[in-house]
C-alpha positions in Angstrom: -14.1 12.0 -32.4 -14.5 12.3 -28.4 -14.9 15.8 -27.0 -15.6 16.9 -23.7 -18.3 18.9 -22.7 -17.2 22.5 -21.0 -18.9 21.9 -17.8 -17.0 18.3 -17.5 -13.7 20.2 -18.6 -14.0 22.6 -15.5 -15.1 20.3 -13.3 -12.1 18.4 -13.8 -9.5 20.9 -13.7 -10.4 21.7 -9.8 -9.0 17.9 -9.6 -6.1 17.6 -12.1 -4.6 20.9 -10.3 -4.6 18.8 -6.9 -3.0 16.0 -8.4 -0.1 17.8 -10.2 0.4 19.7 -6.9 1.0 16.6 -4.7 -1.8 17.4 -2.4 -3.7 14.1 -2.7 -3.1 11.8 -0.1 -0.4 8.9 -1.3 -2.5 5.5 0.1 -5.6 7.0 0.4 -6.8 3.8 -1.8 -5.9 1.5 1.0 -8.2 3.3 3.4 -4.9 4.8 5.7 -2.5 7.4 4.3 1.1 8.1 5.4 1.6 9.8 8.8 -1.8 9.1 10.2 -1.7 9.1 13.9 -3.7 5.8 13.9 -2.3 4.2 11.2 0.1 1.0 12.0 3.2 1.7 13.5 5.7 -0.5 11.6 9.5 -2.1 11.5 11.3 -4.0 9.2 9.8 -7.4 9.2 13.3 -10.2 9.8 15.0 -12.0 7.4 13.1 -14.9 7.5 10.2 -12.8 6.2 10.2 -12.8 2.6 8.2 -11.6 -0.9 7.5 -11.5 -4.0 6.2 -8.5 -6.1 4.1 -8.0 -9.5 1.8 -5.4 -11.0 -1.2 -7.4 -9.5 -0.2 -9.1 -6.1 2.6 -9.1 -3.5 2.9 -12.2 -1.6 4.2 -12.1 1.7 5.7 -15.7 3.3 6.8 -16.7 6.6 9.4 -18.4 7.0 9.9 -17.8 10.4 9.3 -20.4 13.9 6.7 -17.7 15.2 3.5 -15.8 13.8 4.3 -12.3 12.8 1.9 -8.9 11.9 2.6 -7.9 8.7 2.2 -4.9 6.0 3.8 -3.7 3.1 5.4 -0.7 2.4 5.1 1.4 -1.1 7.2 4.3 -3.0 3.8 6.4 -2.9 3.6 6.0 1.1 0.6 3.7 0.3 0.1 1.7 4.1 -2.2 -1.9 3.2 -3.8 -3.1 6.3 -1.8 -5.4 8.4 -2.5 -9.3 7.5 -1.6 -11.7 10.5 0.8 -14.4 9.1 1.2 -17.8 11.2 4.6 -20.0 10.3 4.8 -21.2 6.6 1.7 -19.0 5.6 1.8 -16.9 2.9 -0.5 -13.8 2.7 -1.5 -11.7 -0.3 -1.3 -7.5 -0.6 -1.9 -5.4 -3.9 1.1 -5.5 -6.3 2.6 -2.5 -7.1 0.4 -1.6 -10.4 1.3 0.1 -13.8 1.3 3.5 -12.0 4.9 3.1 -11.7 4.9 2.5 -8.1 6.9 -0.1 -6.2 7.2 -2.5 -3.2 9.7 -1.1 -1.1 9.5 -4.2 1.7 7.8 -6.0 4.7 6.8 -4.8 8.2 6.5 -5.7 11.1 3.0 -4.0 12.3 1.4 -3.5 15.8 -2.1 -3.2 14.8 -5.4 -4.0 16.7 -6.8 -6.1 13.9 -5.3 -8.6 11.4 
């Protein structure tokens, strides 16, 4: 039988505490968390932007006639650096997991780097 040792136990509860409460940072995974001042600043991408989602990728096509700056958007406020996407490319971000999150849709992004 598995058993945890008392100093793990405590050393985890500082942790589980932060979770429950919601302080942990949604997106921190990604390396930029929601409402960062330096974070991508982001629209809905157009129509002619499209994708599709599963637990392990999201990919991302352009259909449009010119190159668009794109990120996805997640339920947990996860931000994915932007990708640069030229006309009938298709670009890959992480899916939405087993976590129970989700893929809410495309931006547009105005970042420095693609």
């Amino acid at each position: 039988m598995f058993t945890l040792s008392r100093s793990i136990a405590r050393a985890s509860v500082p942790v589980l505490l932060i979770v429950a409460a919601g302080l942990a940072q949604p997106g921190a995974a990604y390396g930029v968390t929601a409402g960062e001042p330096d974070g991508p600043v982001s629209v809905p991408a157009p129509a002619c932007v499209q994708y599709e989602a599963s637990r392990r990728y999201t990919f991302v096509t352009n259909h449009c006639d010119t190159s668009q700056r794109l990120t996805v958007s997640y339920r947990d406020g996860a931000t994915p650096p932007c990708r640069s996407a030229a006309p009938g490319d298709t670009v890959t971000f992480p899916g939405h997991g087993f976590g129970g999150d989700e893929v809410l849709g495309v931006n547009l992004c105005s970042c420095e780097a693609g």
